[in-house]
C-alpha positions in Angstrom: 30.7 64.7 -17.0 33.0 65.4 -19.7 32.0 66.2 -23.4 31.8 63.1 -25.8 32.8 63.5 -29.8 32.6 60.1 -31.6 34.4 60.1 -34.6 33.3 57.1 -37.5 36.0 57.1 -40.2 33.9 55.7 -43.4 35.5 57.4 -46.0 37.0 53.9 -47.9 36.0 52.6 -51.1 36.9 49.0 -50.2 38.2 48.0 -53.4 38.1 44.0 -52.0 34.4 44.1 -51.9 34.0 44.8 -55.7 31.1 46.8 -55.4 29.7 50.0 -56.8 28.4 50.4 -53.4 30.4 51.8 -50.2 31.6 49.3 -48.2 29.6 50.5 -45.2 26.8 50.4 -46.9 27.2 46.5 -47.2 24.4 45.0 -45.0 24.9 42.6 -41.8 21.5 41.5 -40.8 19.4 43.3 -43.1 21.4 46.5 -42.0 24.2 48.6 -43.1 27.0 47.7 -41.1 27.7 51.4 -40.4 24.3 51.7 -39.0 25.4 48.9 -36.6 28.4 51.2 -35.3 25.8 53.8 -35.1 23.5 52.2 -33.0 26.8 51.2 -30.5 27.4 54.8 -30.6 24.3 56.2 -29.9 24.2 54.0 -26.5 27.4 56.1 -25.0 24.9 59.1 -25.0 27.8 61.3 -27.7 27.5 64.8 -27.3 28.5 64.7 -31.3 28.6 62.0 -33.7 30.9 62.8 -36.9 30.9 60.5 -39.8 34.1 60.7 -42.1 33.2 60.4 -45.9 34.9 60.4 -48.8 33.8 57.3 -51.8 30.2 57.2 -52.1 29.5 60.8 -50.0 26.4 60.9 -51.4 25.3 57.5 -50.9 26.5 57.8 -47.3 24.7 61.1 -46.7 21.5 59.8 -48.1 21.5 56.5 -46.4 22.3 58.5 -43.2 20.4 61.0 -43.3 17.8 60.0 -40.2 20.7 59.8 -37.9 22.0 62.8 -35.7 25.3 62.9 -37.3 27.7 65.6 -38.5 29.6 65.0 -41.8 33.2 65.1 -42.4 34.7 65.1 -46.0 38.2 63.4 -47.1 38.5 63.8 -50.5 41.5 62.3 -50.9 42.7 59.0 -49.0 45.5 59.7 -47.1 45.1 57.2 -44.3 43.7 56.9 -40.9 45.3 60.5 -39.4 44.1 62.0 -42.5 40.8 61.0 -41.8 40.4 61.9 -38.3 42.1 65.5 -38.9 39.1 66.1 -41.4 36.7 66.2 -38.6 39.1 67.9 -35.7 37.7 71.8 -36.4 34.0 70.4 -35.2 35.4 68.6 -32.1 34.5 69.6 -28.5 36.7 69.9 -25.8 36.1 66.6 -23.9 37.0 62.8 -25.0 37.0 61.9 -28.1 36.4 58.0 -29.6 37.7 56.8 -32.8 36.1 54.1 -34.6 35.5 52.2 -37.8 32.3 52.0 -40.0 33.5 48.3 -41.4 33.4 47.3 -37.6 29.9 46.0 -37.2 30.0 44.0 -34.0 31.7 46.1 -31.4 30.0 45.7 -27.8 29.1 49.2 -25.6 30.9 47.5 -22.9 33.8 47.3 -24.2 33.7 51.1 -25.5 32.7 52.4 -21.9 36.1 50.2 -20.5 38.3 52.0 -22.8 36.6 55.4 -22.2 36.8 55.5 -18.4 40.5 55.3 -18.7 40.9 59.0 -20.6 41.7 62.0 -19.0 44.6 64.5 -19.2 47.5 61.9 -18.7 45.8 59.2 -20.0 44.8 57.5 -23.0 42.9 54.6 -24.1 43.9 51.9 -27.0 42.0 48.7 -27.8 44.1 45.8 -28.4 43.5 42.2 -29.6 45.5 38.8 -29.5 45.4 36.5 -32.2 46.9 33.5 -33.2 47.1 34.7 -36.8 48.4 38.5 -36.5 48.7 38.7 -40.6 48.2 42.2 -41.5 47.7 43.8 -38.5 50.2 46.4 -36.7 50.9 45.3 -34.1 51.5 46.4 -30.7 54.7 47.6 -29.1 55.5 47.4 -25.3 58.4 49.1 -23.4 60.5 46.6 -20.7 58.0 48.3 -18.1 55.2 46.8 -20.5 53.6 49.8 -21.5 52.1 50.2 -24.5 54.8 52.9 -26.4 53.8 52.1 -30.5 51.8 50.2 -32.9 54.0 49.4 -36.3 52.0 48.4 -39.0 52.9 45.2 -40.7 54.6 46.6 -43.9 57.3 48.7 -41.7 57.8 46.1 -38.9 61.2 44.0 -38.3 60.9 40.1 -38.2 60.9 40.9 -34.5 57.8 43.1 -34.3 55.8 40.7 -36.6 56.3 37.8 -34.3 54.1 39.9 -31.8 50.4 38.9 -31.5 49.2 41.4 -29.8 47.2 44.1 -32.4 46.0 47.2 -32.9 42.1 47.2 -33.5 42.6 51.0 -34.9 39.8 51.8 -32.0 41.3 54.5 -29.4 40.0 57.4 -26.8 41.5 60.4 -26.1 41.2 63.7 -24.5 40.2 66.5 -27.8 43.4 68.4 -26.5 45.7 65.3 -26.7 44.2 64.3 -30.0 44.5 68.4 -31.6 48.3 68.3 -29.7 48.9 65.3 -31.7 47.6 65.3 -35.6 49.3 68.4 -36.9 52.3 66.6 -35.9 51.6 62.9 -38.6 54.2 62.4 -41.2 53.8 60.2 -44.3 57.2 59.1 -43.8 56.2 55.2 -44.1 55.8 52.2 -47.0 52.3 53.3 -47.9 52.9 56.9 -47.7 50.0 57.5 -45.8 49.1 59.4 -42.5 48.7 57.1 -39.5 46.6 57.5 -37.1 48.8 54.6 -35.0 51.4 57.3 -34.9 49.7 59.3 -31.8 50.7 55.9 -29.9 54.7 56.9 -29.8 53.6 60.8 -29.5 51.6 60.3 -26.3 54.5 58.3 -25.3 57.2 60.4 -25.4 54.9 63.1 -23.5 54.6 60.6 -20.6 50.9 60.1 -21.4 50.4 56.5 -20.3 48.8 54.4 -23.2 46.0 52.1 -21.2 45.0 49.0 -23.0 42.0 46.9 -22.7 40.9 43.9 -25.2 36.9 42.9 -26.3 35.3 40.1 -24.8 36.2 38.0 -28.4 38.1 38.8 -31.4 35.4 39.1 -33.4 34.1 42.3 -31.6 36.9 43.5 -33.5 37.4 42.1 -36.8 36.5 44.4 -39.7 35.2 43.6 -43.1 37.7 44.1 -46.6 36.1 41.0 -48.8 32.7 39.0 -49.1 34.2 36.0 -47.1 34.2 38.4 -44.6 31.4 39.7 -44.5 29.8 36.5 -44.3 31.4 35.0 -41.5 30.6 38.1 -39.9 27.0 38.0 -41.2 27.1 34.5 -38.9 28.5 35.4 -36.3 26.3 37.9 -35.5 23.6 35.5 -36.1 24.9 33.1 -33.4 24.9 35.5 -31.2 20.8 35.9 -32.2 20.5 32.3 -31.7 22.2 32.4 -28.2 20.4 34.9 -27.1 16.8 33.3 -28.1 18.0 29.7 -26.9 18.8 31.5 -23.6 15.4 33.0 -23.0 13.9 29.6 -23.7 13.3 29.3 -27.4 13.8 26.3 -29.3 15.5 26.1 -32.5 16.1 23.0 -34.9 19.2 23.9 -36.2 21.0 27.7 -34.9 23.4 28.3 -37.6 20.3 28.4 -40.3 18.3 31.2 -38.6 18.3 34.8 -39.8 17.2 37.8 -38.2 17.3 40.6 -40.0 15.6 42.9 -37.1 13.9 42.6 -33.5 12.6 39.3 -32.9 10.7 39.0 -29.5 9.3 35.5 -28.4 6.7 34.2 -25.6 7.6 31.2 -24.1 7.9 27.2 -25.3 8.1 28.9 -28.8 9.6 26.6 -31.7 12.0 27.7 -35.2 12.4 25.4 -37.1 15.3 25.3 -39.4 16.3 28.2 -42.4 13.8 30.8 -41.1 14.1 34.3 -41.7 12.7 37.0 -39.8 12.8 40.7 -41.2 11.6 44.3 -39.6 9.6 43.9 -36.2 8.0 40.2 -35.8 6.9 39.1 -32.1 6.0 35.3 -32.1 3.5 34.4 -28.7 3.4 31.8 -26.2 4.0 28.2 -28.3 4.0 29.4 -31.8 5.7 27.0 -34.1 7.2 27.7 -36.9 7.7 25.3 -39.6 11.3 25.0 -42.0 11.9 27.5 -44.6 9.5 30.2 -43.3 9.6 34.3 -44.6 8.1 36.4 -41.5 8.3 40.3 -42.2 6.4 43.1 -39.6 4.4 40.5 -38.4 2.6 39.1 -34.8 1.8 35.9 -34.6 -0.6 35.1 -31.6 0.1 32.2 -29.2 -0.2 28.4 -30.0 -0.3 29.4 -34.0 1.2 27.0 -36.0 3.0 28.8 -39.3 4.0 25.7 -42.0 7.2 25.2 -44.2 7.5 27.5 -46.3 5.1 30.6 -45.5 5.9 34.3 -46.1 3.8 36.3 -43.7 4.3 40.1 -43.7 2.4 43.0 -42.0 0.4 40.5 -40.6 -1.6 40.9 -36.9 -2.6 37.1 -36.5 -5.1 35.8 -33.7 -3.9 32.6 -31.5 -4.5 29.3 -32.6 -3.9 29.6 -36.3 -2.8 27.5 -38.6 -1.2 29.2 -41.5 0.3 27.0 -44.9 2.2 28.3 -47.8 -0.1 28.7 -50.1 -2.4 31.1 -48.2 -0.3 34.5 -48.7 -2.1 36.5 -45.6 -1.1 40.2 -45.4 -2.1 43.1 -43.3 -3.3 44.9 -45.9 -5.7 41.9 -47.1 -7.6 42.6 -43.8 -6.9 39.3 -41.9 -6.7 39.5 -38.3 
């Protein structure tokens, strides 16, 4: 099996977000949204992860610093190609995958798809329709319908806007296409910057094919630049929770006010009632119910308990059959069991 280098460009400052902190750093679900890309990564079994950084090094670094990552520094922001050419002297010689630290939701599946289409003559490029292509580049196809450039929006013709098909900035390549093809970037465009997009007309003019592939939905894809952003991100993800828990048999008064902000396991016939939040590790038994408004943090709650409006339960082990009100405060460390 061929080498792995996964490359996570988190270098911006993210200006929109008007923040002293870096826009990675911004939590989804109690965790930094470059944690989340992390965590995708880590399931493609990389031979090396490399983190671009630039605003906030420091920050980044620190926050990082239990991951199994190698650091690249951009110093200056020159754009995507910039970015990536800041990491290409620690590359290895296999495939390497691009992707984006403000890109929380991106699915493994959709990674392997793109990934099994590299190799010497062939490289990978995730795409995404929309019905509203504002401000992406979008995608250029030959009359044979292959993939042969991605124009961002500020230097495409009335033409090229009316596309809908878009880049998602997310690509694969061979490390020998990718180190053929950065030297090579020119600033030459409206925001003066190095684009990564650019490799697209390179490996097309070698007669590298470009494969496409697109995520299950396009908010696998959809990045974050503001705080309305991030939020309908933030629920999104959180549906997605709900789903998931309705699927395996939970009930739930109302999915779109539930939080979970960590691993929540449940037994069966189990109950959520509406606006609950649930933070670290919490595993709720065989017909717990929990009442509106309820704080549960690093906490088991054994079966047939019944946890009213309004508690805040952490580091908690608690026995079946318990009832538990607001008032009551119960703790690990206060010794109930």
């Amino acid at each position: 099996m061929q080498e792995l280098d996964i490359v996570i460009l988190a270098a911006g400052k993210g200006t929109r977000m008007r923040s002293q902190i870096p826009k990675v750093l911004h939590t989804l679900a109690g965790k930094p949204m470059v944690q989340h890309v992390l965590d995708t990564a880590s399931g493609l079994q990389p031979d090396r992860t490399h983190v671009v950084i630039g605003h906030g090094a420091e920050q980044l670094r620190e926050a990082l610093a239990e991951n199994a990552v190698q650091f690249a520094v951009q110093a200056e922001q020159k754009g995507t190609g910039h970015a990536v050419a800041q990491a290409l002297e620690q590359l290895g010689s296999g495939k390497v995958l691009i992707l984006y630290g403000d890109v929380p939701l991106l699915r493994r599946e959709s990674l392997l798809e793109l990934l099994a289409q590299v190799d010497e003559q062939h490289m990978g490029l995730l795409t995404v329709t929309l019905e509203d292509p504002a401000g992406y580049g979008r995608i250029v196809r030959n009359d044979a319908g292959d993939a042969v450039a991605i124009v961002e929006q500020k230097d495409a013709s009335s033409t090229q806007l009316a596309i809908s098909e878009c880049n998602t900035g997310i690509m694969a390549m061979t490390s020998a296409q990718l180190k053929r093809w950065l030297p090579q970037l020119s600033a030459e465009n409206a925001q003066g910057e190095y684009y990564l997009t650019d490799v697209i007309a390179m490996a097309a003019d070698e007669g590298i094919k470009v494969c496409t592939a697109q995520p299950a939905t396009a908010v696998e894809v959809e990045g974050v630049n503001n705080r309305a952003q991030m939020a309908r991100l933030e629920r999104a993800y959180q549906q997605q929770v709900a789903d998931k828990l309705m699927a395996e048999g939970v009930a739930l008064a109302d999915p779109a006010r539930l939080d979970v902000r960590g691993r929540l396991s449940c037994g069966h016939d189990v109950f959520i009632d509406m606006g609950c939040v649930f933070e670290g590790n919490v595993e709720l038994g065989e017909g717990v119910r929990i009442g509106p408004y309820c704080v549960i943090k690093d906490s088991t709650i054994g079966a047939e308990s019944v946890i009213d409006s309004h508690s805040v339960i952490e580091g908690t082990v608690a026995a079946g059959l318990n009832q538990i009100g607001p008032l009551q405060g119960y703790a690990l460390e206060h010794g109930w069991q």
